[in-house]
C-alpha positions as CSV (number, residue, x, y, z in Angstrom):
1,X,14.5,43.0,101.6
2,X,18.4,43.1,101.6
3,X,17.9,44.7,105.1
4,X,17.2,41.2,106.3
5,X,20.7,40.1,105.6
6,X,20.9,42.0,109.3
7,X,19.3,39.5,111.0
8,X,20.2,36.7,108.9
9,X,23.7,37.2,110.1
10,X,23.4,37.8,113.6
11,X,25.7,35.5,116.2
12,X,23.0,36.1,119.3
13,X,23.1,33.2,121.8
14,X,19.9,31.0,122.0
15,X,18.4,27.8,122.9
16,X,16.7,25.9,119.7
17,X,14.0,24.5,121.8
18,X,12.9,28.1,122.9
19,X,10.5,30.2,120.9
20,X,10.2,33.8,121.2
21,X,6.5,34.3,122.1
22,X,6.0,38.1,122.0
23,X,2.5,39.4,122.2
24,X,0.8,40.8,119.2
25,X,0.9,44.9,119.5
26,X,-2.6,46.5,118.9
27,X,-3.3,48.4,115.8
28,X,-4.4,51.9,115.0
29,X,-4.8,55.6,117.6
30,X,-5.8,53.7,120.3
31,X,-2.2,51.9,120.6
32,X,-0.2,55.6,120.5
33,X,-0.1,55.0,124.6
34,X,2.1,51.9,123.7
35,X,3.8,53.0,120.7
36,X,8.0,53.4,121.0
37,X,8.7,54.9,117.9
38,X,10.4,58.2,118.4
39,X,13.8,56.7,117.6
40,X,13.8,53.6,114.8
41,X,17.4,51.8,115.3
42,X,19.5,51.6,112.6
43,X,18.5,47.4,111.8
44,X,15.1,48.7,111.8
45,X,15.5,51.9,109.9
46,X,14.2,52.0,106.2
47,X,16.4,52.4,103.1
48,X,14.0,52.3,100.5
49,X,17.0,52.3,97.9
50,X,18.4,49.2,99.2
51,X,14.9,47.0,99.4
52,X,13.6,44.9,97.2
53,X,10.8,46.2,95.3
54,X,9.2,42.3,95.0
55,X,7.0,40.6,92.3
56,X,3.5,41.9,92.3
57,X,0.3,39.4,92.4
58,X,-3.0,41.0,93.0
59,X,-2.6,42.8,96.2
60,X,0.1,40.8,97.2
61,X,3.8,40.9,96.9
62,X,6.3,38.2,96.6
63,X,9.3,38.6,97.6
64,X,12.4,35.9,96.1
65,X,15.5,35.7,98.2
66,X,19.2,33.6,97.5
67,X,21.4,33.5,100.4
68,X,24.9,31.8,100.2
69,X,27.3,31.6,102.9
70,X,31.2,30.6,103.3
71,X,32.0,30.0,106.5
72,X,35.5,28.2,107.6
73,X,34.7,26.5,111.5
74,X,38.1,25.2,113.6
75,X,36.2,22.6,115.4
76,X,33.2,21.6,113.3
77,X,32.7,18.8,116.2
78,X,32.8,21.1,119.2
79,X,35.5,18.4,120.9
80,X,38.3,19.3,123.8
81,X,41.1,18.1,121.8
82,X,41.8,17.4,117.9
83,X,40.0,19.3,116.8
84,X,39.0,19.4,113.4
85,X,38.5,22.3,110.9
86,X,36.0,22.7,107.6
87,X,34.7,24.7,104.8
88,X,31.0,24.8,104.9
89,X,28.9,26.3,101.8
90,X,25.5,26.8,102.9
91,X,22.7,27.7,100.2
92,X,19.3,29.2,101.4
93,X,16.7,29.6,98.9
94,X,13.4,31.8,100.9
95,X,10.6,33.6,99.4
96,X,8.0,35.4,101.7
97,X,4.5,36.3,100.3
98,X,2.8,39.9,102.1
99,X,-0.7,41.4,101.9
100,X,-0.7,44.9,100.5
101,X,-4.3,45.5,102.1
102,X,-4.5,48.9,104.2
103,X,-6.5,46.6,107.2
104,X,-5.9,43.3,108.3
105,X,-2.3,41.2,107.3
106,X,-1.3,37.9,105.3
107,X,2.1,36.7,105.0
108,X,3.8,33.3,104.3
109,X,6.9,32.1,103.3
110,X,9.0,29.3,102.6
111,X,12.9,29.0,103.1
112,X,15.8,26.0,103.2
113,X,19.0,25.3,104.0
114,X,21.0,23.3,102.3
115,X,24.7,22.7,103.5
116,X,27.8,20.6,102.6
117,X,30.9,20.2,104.4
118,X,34.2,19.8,102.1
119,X,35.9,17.4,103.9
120,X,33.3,15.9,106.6
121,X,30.2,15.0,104.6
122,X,28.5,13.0,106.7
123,X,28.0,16.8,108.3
124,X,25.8,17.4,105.3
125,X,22.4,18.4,105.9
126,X,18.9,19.9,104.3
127,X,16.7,22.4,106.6
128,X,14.0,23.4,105.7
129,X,10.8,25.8,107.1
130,X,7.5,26.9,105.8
131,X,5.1,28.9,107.5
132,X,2.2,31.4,107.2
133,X,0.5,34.0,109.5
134,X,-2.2,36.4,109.8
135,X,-4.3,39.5,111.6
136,X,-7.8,40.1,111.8
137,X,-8.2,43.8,112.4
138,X,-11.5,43.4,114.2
139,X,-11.5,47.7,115.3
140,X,-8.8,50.1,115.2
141,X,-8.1,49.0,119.0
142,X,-8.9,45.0,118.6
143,X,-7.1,42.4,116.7
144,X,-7.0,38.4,116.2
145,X,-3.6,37.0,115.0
146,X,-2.7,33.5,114.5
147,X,0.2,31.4,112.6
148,X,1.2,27.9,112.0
149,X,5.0,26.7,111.1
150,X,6.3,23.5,110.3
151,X,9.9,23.0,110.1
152,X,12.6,20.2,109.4
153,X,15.9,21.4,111.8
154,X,19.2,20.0,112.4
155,X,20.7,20.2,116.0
156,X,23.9,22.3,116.2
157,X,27.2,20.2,117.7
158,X,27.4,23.1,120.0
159,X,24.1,22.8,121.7
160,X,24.4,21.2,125.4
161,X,21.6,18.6,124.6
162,X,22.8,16.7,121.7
163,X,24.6,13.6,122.2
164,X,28.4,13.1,122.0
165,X,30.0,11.1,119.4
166,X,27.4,10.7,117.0
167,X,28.1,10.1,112.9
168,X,26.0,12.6,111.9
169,X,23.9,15.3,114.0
170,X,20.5,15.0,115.5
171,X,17.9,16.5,113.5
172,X,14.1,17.2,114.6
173,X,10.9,18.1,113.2
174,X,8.9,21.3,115.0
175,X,5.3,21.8,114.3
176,X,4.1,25.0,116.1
177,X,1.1,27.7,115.9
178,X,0.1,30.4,118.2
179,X,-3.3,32.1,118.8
180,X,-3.2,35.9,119.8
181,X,-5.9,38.9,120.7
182,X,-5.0,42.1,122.0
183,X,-7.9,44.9,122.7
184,X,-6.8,48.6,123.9
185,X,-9.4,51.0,126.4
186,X,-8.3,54.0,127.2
187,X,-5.0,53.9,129.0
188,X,-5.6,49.7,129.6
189,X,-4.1,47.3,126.7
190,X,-5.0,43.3,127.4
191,X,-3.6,40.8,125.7
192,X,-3.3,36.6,125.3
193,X,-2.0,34.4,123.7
194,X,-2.0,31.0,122.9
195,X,1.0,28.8,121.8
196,X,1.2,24.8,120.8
197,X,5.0,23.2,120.0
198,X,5.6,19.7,118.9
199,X,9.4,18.3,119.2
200,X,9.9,15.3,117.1
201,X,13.4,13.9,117.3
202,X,15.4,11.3,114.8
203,X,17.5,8.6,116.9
204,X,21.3,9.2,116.0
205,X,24.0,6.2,115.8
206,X,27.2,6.9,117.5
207,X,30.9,5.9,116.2
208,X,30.8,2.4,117.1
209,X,27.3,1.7,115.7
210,X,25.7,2.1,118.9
211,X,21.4,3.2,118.3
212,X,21.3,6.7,120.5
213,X,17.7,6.6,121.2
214,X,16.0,10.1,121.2
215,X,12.6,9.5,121.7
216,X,12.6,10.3,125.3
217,X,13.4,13.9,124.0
218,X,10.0,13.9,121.9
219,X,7.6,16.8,124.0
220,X,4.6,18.9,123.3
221,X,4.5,22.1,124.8
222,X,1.6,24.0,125.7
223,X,1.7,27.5,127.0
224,X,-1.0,30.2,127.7
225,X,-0.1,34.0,128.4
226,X,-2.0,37.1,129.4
227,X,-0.9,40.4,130.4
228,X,-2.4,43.8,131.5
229,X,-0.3,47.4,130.3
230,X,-1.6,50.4,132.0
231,X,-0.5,53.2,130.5
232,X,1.1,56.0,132.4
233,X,1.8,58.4,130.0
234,X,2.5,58.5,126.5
235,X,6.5,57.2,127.1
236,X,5.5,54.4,130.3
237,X,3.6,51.5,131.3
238,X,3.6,49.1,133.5
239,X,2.3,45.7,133.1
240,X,1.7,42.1,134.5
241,X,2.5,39.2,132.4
242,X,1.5,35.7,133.5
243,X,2.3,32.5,131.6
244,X,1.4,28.7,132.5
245,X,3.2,26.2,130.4
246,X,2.5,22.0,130.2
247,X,5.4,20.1,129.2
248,X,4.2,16.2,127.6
249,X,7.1,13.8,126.5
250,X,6.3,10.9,124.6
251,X,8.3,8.0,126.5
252,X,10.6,7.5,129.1
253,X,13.8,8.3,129.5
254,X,15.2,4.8,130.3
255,X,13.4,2.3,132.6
256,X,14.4,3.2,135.5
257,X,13.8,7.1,134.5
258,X,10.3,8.3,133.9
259,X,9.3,10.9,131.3
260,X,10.1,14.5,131.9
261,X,6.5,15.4,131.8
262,X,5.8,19.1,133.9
263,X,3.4,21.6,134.3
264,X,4.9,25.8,135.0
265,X,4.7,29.0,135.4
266,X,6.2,32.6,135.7
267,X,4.5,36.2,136.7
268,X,6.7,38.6,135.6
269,X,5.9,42.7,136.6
270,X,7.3,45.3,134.6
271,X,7.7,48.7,133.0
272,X,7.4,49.2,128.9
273,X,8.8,52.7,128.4
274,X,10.9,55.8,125.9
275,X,13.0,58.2,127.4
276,X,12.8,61.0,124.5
277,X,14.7,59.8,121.5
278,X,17.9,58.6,123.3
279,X,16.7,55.3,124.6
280,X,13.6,52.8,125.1
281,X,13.0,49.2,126.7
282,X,11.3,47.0,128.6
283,X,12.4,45.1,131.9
284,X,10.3,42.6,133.9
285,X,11.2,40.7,137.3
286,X,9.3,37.8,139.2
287,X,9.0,34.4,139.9
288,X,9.4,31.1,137.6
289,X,9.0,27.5,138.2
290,X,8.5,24.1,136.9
291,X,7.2,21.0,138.7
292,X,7.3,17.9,137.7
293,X,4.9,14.6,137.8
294,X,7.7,12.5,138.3
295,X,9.3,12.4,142.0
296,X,12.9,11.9,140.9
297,X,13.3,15.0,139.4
298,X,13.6,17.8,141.6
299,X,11.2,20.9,141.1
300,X,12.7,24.0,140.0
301,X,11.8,27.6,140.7
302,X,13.3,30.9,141.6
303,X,13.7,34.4,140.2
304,X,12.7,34.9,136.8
305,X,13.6,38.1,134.4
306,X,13.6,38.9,130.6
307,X,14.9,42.4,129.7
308,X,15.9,44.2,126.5
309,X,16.8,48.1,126.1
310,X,18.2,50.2,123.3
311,X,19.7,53.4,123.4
312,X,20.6,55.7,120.8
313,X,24.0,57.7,121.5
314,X,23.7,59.1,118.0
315,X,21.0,58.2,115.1
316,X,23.9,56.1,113.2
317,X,24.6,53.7,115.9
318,X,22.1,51.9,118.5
319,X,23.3,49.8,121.3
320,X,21.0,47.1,122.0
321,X,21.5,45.0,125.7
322,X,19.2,42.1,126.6
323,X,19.2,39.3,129.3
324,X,16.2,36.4,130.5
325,X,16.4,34.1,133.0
326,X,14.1,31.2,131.9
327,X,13.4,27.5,132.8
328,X,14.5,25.2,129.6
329,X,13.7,21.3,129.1
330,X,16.8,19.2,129.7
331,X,18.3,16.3,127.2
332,X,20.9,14.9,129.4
333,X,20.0,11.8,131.5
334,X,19.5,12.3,134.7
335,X,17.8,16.1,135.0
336,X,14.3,17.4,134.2
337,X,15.3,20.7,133.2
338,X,18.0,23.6,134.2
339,X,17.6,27.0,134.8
340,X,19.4,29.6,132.2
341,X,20.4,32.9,133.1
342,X,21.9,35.2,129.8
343,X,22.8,38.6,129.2
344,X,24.4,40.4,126.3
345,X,24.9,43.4,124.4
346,X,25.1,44.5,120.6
347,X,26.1,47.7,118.9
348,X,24.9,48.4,115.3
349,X,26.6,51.6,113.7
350,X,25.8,53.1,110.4
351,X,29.2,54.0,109.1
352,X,27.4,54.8,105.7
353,X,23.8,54.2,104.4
354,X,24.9,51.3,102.9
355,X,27.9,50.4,105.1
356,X,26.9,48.9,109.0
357,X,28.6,47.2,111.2
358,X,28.3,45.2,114.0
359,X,29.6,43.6,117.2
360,X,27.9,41.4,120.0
361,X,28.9,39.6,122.8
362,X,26.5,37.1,125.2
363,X,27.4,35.0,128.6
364,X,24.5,32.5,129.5
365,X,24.8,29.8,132.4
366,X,22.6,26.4,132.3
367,X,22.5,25.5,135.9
368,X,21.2,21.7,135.9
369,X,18.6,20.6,138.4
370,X,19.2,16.7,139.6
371,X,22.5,16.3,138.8
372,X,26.0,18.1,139.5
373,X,26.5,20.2,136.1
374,X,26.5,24.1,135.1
375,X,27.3,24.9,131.7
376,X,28.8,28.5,130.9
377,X,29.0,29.9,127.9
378,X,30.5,33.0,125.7
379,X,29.3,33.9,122.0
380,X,31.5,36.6,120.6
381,X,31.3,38.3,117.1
382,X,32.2,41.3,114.8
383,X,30.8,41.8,111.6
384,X,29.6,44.3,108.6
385,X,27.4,44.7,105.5
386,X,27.8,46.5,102.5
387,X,24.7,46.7,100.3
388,X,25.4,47.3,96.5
389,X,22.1,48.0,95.3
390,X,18.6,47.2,96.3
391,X,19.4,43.3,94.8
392,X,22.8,42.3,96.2
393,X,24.1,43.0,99.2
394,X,27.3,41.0,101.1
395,X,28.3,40.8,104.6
396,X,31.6,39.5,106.8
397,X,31.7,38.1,110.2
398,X,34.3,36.7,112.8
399,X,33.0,34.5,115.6
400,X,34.3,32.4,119.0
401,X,31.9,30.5,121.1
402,X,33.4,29.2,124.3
403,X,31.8,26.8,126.4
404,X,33.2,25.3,129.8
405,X,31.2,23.2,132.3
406,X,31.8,22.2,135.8
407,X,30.7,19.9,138.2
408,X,30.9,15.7,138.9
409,X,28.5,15.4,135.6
410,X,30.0,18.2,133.3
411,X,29.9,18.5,129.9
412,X,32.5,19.2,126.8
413,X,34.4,21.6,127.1
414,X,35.4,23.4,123.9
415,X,36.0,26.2,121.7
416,X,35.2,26.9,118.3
417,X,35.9,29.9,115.9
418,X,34.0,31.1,112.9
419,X,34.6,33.1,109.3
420,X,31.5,33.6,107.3
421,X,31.1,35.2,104.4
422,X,27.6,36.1,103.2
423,X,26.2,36.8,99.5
424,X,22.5,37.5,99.6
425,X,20.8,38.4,96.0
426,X,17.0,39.4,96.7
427,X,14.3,40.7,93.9
């Protein structure tokens, strides 16, 4: 669906070795207790003129997509000083399959990127992602979900883990699946899942011909979740979410450095809830940490949160504000892991049913256990989309990201601004 181009487009700050792992919801009456629906935001709302009607076959529908973006970047290498500037052309071919059956769900889909600098084209690179998942609808109040994805994914200059100085980026393969259930009684809704990551990085060569070894950064990441809503009314819940993660790297960091390997957890209590039709959210507090098997990196815990609400001043514009505080896996020598506290906000306004626009803005810290470093950074961004018909739609952005770093062991410090243009042609 053209609609997508929303979230194809959007300049949220994240961290490419976290994955969202959002419970599945239950189906049918017996979920009403949980449902936030009175208000549908305007990314979310339907515009049947503007979506793809999709190839039929059988009961499924197959949906092709074209996505081309122009995007000029002032510092392609995310350096102090001399910068240097580019035109990048990215081409992203996707096609998504869906089940048309009125129980149970099938979807997969298949997507690249494929993008060439004109100047710098040892920047080149080919992404590329293919995945499938699925729901058992076991009663109108039980489900089964699962998924697998395999991906191919080149690390951005701007993340704080890649190495300086390399000729060309460091790219990784990601093999990941999740198992889900989710069951509602009465006012109680239980839920678990399951999810299995594997990191699988390709060594980089710097400037001077010097191997960059990245094996120490190959993990597999286990993580097991359950949680308990209790319904208070029709509008709240509150709920307990547990998660226990294990962490297993491949090799060693260098020979005086052991692996990174870890086991964690966080409890988080919170409340899932609507006020009317003007706003809805969830926010969860409690307690994270990460220990790991190796004595020379210090343990990390502390106060844990992950937060996201929505209100609705009018039914054309939503204003969306979200924040986490998380435990992430480190890449730089010397530190297990750091502890990253974000927050943000984004405003979507309908200006006409085929007009929207956009603006966001995010500040996240990296606070690094085991050595002197904390990394700030600011992602800012303004953008719109104009969709022609239900098969072409085009979108503009501006973007800065900022990044400064302090401490004995700091990183770069940098800025970088973007200009993207975006042709999407869908069928």
């Amino acid at each position: 669906m053209i609609i997508s181009l929303l979230a194809l487009t959007s300049a949220g700050a994240s961290h490419a070795q976290t994955a969202a792992s959002t419970l599945t919801q239950a189906q049918g009456e017996g979920a009403d207790l949980f449902a936030r629906d009175r208000n549908v935001s305007v990314r979310e709302r339907p515009r049947p003129e503007y979506e793809a009607l999709g190839l039929t076959a059988g009961t499924f529908a197959v949906y092709p997509l074209l996505q081309i973006d122009a995007e000029h970047n002032d510092n392609i290498f995310a350096t102090a000083t001399g910068a240097d500037s580019d035109w990048i052309v990215r081409l992203k071919p996707e096609i998504q399959v869906e089940s048309g059956w009125s129980r149970h769900s099938l979807s997969a889909f298949a997507r690249g990127t494929i993008a060439r600098y004109q100047d710098f084209d040892a920047e080149n690179y080919e992404d590329w992602d293919v995945g499938a998942n699925g729901r058992l609808d076991i009663t109108r109040y039980s489900n089964i979900a699962g998924g697998v994805n395999f991906a191919s994914i080149t690390e951005p200059r701007t993340s704080s883990n890649a190495p300086a100085s390399t000729r060309e980026p460091v790219s990784y393969d990601l093999a990941s699946s999740f198992l889900a259930a989710s069951h509602v009684a009465g006012r109680v809704k239980l839920s678990a899942r399951g999810d299995r990551r594997e990191f699988d990085y390709q060594d980089a060569v710097t400037l001077g011909g010097t191997l960059v070894d990245q094996d120490n950064r190959d993990r597999t990441i286990s993580s097991l979740t359950g949680r308990v809503d209790v319904a208070l009314s029709p509008a709240t819940a509150l709920f307990v979410q547990a998660t226990t993660n294990k962490r297993d790297y491949d090799t060693a960091v260098s020979a005086l450095l052991p692996a990174r390997d870890s086991e964690g957890y966080e409890v988080l209590a919170g409340a899932n809830f609507e006020v009317g039709a003007v706003a809805r959210g969830e926010i969860a507090v409690g307690y994270i940490a990460q220990d790991f098997d190796a004595a020379v990196y210090d343990e990390i815990d502390g106060f844990g949160a992950r937060a996201q609400l929505e209100w609705f001043p009018t039914q054309l514009t939503t204003v969306t504000t979200f924040g986490s505080r998380t435990i992430e896996d480190s890449g730089i020598v010397g530190s297990g892991g750091y502890l990253s506290t974000s927050v943000g906000a984004r405003v979507d306004h309908e200006l006409m049913r085929n007009v929207l626009l956009n603006a966001e803005a995010s500040l996240s810290t990296d606070a690094y256990e085991g050595i002197d470093r904390e990394d700030q950074r600011l992602q800012l961004s303004v953008g719109g989309t104009y969709l022609l018909n239900r098969n072409v739609g085009v979108s503009l952005s501006v973007g800065r990201f900022e990044q400064t770093s302090d401490g004995l062991a700091g990183g770069a410090e940098f800025d970088a601004n973007r200009l993207t243009a975006t042709l999407v042609a869908q069928f």
